[in-house]
LUMVO-71749 format. One record per residue (C-alpha): residue in one letter; x, y, z. Coordinates in pm, whole numbers, plus 50000, padded with zeros to 5 digits. Each point is the difference from the previous one (the first is absolute). Example, Ala and Ser with C-alpha at 12.3 -4.5 7.8 and 13.67 -1.06 7.14 Angstrom:
<node><aa>A</aa><east>51230</east><north>49550</north><up>50780</up></node>
<node><aa>S</aa><east>50137</east><north>50344</north><up>49934</up></node>
***
This chain:
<node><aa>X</aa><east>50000</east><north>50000</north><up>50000</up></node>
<node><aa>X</aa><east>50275</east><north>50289</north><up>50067</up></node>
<node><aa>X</aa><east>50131</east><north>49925</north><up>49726</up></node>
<node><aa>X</aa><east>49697</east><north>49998</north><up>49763</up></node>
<node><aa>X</aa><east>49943</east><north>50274</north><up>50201</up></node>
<node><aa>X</aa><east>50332</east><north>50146</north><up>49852</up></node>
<node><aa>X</aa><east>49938</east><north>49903</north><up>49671</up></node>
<node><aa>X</aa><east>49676</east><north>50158</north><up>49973</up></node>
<node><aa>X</aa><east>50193</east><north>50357</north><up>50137</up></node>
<node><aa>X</aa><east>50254</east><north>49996</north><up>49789</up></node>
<node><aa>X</aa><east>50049</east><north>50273</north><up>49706</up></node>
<node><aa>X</aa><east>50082</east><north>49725</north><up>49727</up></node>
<node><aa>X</aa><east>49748</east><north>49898</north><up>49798</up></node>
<node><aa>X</aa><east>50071</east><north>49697</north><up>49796</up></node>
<node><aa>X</aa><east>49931</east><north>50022</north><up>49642</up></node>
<node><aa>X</aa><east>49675</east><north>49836</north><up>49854</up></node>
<node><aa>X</aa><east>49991</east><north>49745</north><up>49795</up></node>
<node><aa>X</aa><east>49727</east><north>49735</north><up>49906</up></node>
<node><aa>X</aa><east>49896</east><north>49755</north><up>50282</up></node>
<node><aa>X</aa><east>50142</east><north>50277</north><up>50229</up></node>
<node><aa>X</aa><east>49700</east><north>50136</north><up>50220</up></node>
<node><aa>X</aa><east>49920</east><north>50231</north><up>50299</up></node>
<node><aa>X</aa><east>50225</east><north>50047</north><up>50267</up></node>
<node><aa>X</aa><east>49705</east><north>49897</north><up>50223</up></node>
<node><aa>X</aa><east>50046</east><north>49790</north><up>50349</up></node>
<node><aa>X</aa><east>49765</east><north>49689</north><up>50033</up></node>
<node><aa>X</aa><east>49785</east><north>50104</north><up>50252</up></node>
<node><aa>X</aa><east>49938</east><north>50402</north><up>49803</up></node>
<node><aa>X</aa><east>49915</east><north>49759</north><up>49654</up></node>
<node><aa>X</aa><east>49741</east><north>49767</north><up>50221</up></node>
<node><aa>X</aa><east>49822</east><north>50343</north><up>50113</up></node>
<node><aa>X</aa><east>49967</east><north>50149</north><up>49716</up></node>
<node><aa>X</aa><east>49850</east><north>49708</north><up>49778</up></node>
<node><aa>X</aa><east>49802</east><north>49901</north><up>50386</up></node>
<node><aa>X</aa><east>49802</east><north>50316</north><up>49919</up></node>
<node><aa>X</aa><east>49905</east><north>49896</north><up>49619</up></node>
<node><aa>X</aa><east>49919</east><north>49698</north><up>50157</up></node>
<node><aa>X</aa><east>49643</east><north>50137</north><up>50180</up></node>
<node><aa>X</aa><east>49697</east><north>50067</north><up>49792</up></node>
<node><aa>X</aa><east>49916</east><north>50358</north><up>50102</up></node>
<node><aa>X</aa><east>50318</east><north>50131</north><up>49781</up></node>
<node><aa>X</aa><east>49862</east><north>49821</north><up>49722</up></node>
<node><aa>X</aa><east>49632</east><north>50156</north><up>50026</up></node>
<node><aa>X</aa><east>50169</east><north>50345</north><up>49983</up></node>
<node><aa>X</aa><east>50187</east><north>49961</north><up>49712</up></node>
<node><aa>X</aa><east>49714</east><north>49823</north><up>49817</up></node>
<node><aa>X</aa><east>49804</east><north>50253</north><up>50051</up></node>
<node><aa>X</aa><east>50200</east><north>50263</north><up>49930</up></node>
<node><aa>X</aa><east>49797</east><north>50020</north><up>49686</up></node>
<node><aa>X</aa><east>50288</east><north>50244</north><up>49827</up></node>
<node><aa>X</aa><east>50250</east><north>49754</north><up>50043</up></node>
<node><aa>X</aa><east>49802</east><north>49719</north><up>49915</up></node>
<node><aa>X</aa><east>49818</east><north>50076</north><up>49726</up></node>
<node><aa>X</aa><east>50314</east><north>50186</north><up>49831</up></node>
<node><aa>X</aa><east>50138</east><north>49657</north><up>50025</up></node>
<node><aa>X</aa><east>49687</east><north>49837</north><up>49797</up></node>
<node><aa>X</aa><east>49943</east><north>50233</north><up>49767</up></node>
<node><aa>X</aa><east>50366</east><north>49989</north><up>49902</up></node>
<node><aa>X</aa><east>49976</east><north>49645</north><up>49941</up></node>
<node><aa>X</aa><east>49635</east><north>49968</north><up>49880</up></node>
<node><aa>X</aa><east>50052</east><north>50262</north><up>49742</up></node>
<node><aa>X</aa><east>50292</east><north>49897</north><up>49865</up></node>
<node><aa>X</aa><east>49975</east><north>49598</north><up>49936</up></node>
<node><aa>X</aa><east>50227</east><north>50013</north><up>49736</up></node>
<node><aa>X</aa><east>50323</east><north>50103</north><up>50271</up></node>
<node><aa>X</aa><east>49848</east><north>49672</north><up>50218</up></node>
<node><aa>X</aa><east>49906</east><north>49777</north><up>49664</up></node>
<node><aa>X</aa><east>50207</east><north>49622</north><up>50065</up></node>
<node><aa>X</aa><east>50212</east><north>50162</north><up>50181</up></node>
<node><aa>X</aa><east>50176</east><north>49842</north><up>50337</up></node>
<node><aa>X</aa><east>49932</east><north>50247</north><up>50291</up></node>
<node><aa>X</aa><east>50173</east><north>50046</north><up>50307</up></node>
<node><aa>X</aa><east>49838</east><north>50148</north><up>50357</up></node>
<node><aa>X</aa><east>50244</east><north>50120</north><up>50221</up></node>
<node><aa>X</aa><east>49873</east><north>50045</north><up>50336</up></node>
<node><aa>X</aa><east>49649</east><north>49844</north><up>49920</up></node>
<node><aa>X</aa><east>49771</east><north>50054</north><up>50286</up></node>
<node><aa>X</aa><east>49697</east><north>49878</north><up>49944</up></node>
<node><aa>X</aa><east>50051</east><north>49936</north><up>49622</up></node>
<node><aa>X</aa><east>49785</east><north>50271</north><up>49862</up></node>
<node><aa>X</aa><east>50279</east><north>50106</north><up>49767</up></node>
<node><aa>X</aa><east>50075</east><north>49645</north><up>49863</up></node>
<node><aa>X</aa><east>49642</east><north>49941</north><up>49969</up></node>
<node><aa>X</aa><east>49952</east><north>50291</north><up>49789</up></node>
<node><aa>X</aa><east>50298</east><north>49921</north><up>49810</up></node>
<node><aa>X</aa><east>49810</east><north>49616</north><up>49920</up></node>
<node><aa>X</aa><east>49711</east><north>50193</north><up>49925</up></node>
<node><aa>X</aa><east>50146</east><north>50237</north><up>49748</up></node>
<node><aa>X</aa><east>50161</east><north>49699</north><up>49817</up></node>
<node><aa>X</aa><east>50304</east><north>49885</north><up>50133</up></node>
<node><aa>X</aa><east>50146</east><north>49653</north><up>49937</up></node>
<node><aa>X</aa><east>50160</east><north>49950</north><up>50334</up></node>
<node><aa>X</aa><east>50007</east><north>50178</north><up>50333</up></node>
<node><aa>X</aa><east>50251</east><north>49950</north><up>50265</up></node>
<node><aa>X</aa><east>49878</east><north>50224</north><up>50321</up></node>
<node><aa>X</aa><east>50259</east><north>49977</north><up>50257</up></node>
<node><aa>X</aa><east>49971</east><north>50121</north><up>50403</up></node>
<node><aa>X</aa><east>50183</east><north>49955</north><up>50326</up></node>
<node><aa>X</aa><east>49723</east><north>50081</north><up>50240</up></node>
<node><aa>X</aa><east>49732</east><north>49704</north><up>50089</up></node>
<node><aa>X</aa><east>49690</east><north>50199</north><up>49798</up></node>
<node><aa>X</aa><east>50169</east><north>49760</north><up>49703</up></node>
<node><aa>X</aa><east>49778</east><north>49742</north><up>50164</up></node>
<node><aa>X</aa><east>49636</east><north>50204</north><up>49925</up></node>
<node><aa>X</aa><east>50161</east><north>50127</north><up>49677</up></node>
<node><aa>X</aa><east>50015</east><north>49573</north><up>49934</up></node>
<node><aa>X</aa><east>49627</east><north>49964</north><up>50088</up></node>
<node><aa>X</aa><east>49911</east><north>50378</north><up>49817</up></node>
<node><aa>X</aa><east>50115</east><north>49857</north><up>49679</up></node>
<node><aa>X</aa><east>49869</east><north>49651</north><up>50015</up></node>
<node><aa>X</aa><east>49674</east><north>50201</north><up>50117</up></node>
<node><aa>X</aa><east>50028</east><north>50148</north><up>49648</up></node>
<node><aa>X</aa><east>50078</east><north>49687</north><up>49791</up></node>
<node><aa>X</aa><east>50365</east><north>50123</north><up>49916</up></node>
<node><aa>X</aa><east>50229</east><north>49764</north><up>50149</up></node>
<node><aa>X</aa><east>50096</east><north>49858</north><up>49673</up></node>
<node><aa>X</aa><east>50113</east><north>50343</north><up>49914</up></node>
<node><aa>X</aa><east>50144</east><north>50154</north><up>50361</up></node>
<node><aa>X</aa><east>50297</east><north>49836</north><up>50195</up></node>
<node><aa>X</aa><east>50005</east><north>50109</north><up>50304</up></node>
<node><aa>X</aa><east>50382</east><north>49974</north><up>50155</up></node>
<node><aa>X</aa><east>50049</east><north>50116</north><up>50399</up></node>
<node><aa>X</aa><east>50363</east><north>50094</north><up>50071</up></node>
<node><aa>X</aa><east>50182</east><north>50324</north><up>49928</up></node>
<node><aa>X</aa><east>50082</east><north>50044</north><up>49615</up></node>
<node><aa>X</aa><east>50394</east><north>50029</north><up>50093</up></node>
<node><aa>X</aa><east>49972</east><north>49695</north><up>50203</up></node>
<node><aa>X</aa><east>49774</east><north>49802</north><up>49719</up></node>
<node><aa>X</aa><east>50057</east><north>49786</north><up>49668</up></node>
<node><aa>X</aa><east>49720</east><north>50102</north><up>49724</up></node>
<node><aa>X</aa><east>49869</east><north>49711</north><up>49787</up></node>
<node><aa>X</aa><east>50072</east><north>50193</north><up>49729</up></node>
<node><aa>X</aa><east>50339</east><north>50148</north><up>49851</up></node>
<node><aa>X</aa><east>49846</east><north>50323</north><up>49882</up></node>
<node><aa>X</aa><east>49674</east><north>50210</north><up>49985</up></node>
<node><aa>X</aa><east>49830</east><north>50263</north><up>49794</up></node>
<node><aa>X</aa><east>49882</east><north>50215</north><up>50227</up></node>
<node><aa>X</aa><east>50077</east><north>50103</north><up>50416</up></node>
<node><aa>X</aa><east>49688</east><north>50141</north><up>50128</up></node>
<node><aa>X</aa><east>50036</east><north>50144</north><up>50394</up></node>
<node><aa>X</aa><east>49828</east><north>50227</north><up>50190</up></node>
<node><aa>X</aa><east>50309</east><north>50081</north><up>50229</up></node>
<node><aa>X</aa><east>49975</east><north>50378</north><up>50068</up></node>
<node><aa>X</aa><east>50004</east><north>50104</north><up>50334</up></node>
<node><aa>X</aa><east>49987</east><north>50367</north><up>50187</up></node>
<node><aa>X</aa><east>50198</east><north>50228</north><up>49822</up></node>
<node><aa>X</aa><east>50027</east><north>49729</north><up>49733</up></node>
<node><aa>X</aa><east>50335</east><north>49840</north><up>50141</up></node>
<node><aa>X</aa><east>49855</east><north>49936</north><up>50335</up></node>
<node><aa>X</aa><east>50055</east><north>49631</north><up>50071</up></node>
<node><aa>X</aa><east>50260</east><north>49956</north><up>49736</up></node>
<node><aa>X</aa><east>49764</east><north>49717</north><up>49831</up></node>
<node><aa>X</aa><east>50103</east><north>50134</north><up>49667</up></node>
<node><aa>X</aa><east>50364</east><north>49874</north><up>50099</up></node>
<node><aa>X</aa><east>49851</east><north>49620</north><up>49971</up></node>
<node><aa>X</aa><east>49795</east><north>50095</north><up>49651</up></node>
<node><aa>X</aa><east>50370</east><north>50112</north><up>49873</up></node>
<node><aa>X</aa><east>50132</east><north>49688</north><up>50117</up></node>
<node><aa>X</aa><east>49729</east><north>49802</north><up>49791</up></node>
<node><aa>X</aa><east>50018</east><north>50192</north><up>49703</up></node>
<node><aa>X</aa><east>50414</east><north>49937</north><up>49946</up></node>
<node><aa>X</aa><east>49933</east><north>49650</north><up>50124</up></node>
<node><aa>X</aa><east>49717</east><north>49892</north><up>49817</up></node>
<node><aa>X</aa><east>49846</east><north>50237</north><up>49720</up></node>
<node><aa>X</aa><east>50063</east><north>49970</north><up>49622</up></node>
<node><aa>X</aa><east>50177</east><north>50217</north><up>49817</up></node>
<node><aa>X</aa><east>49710</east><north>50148</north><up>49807</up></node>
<node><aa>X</aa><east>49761</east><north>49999</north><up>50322</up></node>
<node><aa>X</aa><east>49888</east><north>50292</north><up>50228</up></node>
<node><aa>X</aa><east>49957</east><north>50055</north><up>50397</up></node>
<node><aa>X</aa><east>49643</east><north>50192</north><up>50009</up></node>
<node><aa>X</aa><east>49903</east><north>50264</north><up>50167</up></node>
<node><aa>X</aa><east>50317</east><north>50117</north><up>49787</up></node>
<node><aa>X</aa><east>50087</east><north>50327</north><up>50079</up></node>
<node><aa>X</aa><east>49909</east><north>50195</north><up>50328</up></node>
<node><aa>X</aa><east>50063</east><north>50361</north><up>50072</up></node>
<node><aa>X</aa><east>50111</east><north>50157</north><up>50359</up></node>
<node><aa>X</aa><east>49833</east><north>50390</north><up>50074</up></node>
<node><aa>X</aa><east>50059</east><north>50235</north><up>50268</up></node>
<node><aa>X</aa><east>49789</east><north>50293</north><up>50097</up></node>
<node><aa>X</aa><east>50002</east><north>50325</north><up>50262</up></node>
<node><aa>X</aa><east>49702</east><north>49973</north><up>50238</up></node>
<node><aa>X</aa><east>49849</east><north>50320</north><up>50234</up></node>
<node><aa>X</aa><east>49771</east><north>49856</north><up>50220</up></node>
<node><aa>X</aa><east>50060</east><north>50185</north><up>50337</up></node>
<node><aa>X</aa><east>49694</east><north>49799</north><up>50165</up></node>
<node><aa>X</aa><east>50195</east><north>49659</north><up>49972</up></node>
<node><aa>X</aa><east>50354</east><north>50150</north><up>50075</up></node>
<node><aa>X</aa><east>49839</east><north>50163</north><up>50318</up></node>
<node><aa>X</aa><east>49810</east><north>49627</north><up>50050</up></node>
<node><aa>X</aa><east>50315</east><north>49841</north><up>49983</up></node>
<node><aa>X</aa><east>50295</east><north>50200</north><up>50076</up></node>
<node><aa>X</aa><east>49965</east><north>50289</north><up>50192</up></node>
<node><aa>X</aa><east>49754</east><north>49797</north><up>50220</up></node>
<node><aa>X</aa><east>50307</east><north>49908</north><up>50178</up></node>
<node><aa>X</aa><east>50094</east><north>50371</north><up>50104</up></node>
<node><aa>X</aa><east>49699</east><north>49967</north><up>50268</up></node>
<node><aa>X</aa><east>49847</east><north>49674</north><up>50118</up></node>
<node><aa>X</aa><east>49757</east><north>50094</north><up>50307</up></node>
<node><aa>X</aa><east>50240</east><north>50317</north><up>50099</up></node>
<node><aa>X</aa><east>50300</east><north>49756</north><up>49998</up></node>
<node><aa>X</aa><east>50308</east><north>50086</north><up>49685</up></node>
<node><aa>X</aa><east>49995</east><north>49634</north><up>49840</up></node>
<node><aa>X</aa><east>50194</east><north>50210</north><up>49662</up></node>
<node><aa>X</aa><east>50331</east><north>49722</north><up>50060</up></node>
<node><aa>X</aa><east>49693</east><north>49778</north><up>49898</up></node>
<node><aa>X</aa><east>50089</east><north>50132</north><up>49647</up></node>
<node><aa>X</aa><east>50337</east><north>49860</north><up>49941</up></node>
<node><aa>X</aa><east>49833</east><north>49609</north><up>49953</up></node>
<node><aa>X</aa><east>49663</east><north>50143</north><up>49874</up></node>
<node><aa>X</aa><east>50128</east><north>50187</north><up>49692</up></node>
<node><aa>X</aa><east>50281</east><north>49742</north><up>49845</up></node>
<node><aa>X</aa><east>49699</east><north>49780</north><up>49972</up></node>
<node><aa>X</aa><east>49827</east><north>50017</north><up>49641</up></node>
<node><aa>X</aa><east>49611</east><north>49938</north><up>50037</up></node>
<node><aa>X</aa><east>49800</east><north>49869</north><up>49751</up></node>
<node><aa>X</aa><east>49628</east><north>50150</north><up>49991</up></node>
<node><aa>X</aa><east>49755</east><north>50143</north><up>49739</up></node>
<node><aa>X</aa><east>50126</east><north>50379</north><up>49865</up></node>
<node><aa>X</aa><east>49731</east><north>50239</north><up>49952</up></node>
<node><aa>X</aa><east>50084</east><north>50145</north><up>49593</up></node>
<node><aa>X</aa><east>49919</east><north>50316</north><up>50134</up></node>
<node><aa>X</aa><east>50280</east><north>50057</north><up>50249</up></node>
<node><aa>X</aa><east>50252</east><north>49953</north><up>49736</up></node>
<node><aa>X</aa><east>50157</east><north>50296</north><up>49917</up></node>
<node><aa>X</aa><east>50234</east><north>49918</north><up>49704</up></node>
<node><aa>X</aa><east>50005</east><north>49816</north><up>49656</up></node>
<node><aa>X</aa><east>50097</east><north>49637</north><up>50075</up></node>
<node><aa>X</aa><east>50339</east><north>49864</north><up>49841</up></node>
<node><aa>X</aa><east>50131</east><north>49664</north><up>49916</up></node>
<node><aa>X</aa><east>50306</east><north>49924</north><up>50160</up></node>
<node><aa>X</aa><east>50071</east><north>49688</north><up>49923</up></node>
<node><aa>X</aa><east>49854</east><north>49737</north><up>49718</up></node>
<node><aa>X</aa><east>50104</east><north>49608</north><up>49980</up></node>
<node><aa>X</aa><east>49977</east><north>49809</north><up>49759</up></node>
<node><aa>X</aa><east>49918</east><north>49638</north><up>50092</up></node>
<node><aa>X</aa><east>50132</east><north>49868</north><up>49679</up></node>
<node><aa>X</aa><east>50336</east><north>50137</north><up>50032</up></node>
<node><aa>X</aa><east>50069</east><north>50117</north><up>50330</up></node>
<node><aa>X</aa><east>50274</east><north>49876</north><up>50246</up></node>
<node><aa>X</aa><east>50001</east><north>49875</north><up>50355</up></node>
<node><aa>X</aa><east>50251</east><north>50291</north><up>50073</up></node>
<node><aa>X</aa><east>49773</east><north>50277</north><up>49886</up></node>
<node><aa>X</aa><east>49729</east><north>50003</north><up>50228</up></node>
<node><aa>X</aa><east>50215</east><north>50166</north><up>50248</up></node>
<node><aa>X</aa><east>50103</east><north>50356</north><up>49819</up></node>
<node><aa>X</aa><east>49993</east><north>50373</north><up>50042</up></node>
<node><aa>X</aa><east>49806</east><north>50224</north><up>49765</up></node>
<node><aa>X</aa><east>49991</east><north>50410</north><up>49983</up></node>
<node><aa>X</aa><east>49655</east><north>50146</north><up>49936</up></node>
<node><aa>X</aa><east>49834</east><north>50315</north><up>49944</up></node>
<node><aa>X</aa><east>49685</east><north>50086</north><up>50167</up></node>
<node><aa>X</aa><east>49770</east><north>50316</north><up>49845</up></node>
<node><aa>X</aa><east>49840</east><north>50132</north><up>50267</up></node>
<node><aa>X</aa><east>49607</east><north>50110</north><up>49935</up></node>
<node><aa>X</aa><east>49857</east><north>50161</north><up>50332</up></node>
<node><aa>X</aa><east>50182</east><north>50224</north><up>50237</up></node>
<node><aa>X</aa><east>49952</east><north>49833</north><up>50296</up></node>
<node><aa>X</aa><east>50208</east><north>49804</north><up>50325</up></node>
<node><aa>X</aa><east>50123</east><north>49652</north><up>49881</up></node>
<node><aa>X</aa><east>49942</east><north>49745</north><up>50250</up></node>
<node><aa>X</aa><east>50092</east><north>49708</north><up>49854</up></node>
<node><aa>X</aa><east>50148</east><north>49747</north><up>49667</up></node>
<node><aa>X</aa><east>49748</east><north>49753</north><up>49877</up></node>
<node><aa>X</aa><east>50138</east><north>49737</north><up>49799</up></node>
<node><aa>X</aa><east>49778</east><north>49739</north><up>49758</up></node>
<node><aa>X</aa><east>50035</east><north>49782</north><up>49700</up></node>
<node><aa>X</aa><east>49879</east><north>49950</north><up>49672</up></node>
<node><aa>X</aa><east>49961</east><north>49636</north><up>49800</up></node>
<node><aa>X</aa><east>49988</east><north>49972</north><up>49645</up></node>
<node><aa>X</aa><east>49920</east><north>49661</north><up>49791</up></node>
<node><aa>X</aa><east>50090</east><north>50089</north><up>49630</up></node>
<node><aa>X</aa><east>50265</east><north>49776</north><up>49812</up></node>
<node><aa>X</aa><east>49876</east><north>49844</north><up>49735</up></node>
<node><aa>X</aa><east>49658</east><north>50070</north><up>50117</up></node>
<node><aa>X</aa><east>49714</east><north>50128</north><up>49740</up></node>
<node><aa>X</aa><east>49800</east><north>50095</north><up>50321</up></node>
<node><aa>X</aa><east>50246</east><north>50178</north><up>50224</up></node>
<node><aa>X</aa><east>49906</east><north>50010</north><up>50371</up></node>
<node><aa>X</aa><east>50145</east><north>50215</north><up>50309</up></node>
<node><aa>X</aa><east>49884</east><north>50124</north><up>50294</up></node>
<node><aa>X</aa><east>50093</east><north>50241</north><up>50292</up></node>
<node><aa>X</aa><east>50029</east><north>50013</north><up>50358</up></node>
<node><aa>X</aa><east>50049</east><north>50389</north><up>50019</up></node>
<node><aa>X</aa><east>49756</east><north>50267</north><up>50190</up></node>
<node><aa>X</aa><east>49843</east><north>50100</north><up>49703</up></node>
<node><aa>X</aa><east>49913</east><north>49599</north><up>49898</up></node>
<node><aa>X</aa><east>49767</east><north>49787</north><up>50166</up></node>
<node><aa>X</aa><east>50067</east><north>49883</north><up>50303</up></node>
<node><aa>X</aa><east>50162</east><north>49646</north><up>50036</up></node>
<node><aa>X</aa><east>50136</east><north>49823</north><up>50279</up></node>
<node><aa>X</aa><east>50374</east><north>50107</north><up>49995</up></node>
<node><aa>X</aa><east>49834</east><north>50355</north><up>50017</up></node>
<node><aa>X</aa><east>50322</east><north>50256</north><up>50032</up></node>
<node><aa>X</aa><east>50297</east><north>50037</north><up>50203</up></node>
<node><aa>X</aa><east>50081</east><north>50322</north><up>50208</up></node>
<node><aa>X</aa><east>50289</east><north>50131</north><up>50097</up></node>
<node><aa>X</aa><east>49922</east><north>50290</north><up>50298</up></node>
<node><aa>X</aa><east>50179</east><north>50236</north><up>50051</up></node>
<node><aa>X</aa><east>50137</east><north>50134</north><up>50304</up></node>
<node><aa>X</aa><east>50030</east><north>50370</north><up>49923</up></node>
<node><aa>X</aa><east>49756</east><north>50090</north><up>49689</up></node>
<node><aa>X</aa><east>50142</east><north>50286</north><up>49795</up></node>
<node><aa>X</aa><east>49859</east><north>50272</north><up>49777</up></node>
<node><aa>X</aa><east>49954</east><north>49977</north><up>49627</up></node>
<node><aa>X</aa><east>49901</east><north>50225</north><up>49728</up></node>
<node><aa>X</aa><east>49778</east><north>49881</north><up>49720</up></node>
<node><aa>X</aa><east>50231</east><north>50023</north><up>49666</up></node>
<node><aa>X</aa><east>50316</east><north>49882</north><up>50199</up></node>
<node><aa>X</aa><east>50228</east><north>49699</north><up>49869</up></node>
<node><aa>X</aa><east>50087</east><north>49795</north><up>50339</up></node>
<node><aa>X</aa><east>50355</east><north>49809</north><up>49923</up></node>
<node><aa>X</aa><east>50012</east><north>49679</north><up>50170</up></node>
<node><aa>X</aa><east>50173</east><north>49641</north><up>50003</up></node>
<node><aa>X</aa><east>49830</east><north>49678</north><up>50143</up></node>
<node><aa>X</aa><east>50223</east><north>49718</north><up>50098</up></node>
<node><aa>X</aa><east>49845</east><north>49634</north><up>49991</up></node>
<node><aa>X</aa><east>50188</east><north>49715</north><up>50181</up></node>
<node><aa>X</aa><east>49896</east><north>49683</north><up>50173</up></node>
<node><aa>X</aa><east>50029</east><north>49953</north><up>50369</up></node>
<node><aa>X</aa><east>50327</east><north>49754</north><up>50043</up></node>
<node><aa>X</aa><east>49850</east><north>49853</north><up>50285</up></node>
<node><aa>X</aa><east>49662</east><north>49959</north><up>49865</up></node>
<node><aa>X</aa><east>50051</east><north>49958</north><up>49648</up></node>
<node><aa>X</aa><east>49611</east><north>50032</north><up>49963</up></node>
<node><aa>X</aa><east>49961</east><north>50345</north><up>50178</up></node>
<node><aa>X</aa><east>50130</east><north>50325</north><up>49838</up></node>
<node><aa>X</aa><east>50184</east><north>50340</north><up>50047</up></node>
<node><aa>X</aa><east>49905</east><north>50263</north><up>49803</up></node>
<node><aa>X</aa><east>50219</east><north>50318</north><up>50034</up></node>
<node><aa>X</aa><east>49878</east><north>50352</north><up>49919</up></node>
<node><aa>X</aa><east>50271</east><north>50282</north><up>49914</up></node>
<node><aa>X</aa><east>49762</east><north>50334</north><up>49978</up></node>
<node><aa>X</aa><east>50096</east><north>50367</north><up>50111</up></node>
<node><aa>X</aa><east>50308</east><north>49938</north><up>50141</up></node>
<node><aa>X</aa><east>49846</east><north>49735</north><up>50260</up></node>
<node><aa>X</aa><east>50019</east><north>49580</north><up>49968</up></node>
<node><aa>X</aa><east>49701</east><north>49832</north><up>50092</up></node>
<node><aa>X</aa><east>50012</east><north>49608</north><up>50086</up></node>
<node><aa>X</aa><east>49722</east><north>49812</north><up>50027</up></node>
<node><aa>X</aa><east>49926</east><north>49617</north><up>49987</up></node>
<node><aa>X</aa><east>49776</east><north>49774</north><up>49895</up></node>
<node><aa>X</aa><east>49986</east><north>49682</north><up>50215</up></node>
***
């Protein structure tokens, strides 16, 4: 254990390559697919009907991507995804998950009559053999708060270099990253400056733990005071392991003259290669609301800006060492650094 514990510490990263995976201890991995593993998780998402019906229509309305094709479902859940996938006409679907909801997704699809088509596999997809060399197509729904939260994209990377063929696709396929200014003195005073006076008592030290802490909760479109921007886009197809840490500048154009209280941060998904039916979706403030909602980054100390103003500003993205699942997103704006996490 000390030294795993080292290990996980330490400032050198070793250098992906395929059948490499996270840096994650036993017991952190059991957690995290343990919560996949209850049903309530599963209702959410399904009915997320953003999510889920961007997923179907994708698939539905473009049968010629899905025609005889072999399929692969990374992370299946409850198989909804592979069973669309039989649905819209593929030959073969392998839907793979860790967490024990593989069992209902076995009993969902002989439900359905498409066990001859859907094979269910439990086990990690790092860990597991395929019965197949290749496949067509990687279908996933592995986005998480923030879109990197959870670092399941690290596993769909891992089965695409392993497993896909050379003229195949990972869908969703690309995915944007957007940042926005927020005034909304009502939730700043809710949540920050609360601590300057509990019941008469100073609490304000309170503030050092509360703020580092991203939230994730529903953005009212009207607080936002300034024209989103996309700082960072990934393609599925092409991107590396490596890149989903980075650092990207950005320019934000402010539109109200107002106190800014706070960064929100959400994520765009976009099915479209090779598709005659192109499908995306958004989780941002001005979208409908779906269950990752936003993610907020308070502020301690607001400050003033004028509408017409160009803010200058870098965000930093790296994973947590010792919780390769978690996140730190960094903030350099006016002169300060803001560090929050996402755990």
């Amino acid at each position: 254990l000390l030294v795993q514990g080292l290990v996980m510490n330490t400032d050198n990263r070793p250098t992906w390559q395929p059948g490499h995976r996270a840096e994650l201890r036993e017991d952190e991995d059991e957690a995290y697919f343990s919560s996949y593993g209850h049903y309530s998780i599963h209702e959410e998402m399904l009915k997320d009907k953003v999510r889920t019906e961007s997923y179907r229509d994708f698939m539905y309305r473009n049968p010629e991507v899905f025609r005889d094709k072999v399929v692969l479902d990374v992370g299946c859940g409850t198989g909804i995804l592979s069973m669309f996938a039989a649905r819209a006409g593929a030959k073969k679907v392998i839907a793979v998950d860790q967490s024990e909801i593989i069992y209902q997704a076995m009993d969902i699809v002989r439900s359905n009559q498409l066990e001859d088509k859907i094979t269910l596999i439990k086990g990690r997809i790092e860990d597991i053999k395929l019965p197949v060399e290749k496949v067509d197509i990687i279908i996933s729904e592995w986005m998480g708060y923030f879109l990197l939260f959870e670092s399941m994209l690290d596993s769909v990377l891992y089965a695409r270099d392993a497993y896909l063929a050379d003229d195949g696709s990972v869908y969703p396929d690309l995915c944007n990253i957007s940042l926005a200014l927020v005034g909304d003195p009502q939730k700043h005073q809710d949540h920050i400056a609360f601590w300057d006076d509990v019941y008469g008592f100073n609490m304000s030290c309170m503030k050092k733990v509360v703020v580092p802490e991203a939230s994730v909760e529903v953005v009212n479109e009207d607080t936002l005071i300034c024209d989103p921007t996309v700082i960072q886009t990934i393609d599925c197809n092409r991107v590396c392991l490596s890149e989903l840490e980075f650092a990207s500048d950005f320019c934000l154009k402010i539109t109200k003259s107002t106190e800014c209280t706070a960064i929100v941060g959400y994520f765009d998904i976009f099915f479209d290669k090779g598709c005659s039916n192109k499908v995306m979706f958004s989780t941002g403030p001005q979208a409908t609301k779906t269950h990752w909602k936003q993610t907020i980054f308070l502020l301690e100390k607001p400050f003033s800006v004028q509408a017409g103003e160009e803010l200058q500003g870098k965000i930093t993205v790296r994973k947590n060492k010792k919780d390769p699942r978690s996140l730190f997103v960094t903030f350099d704006l006016r002169d300060r650094k803001l560090i929050y996490s996402l755990q």
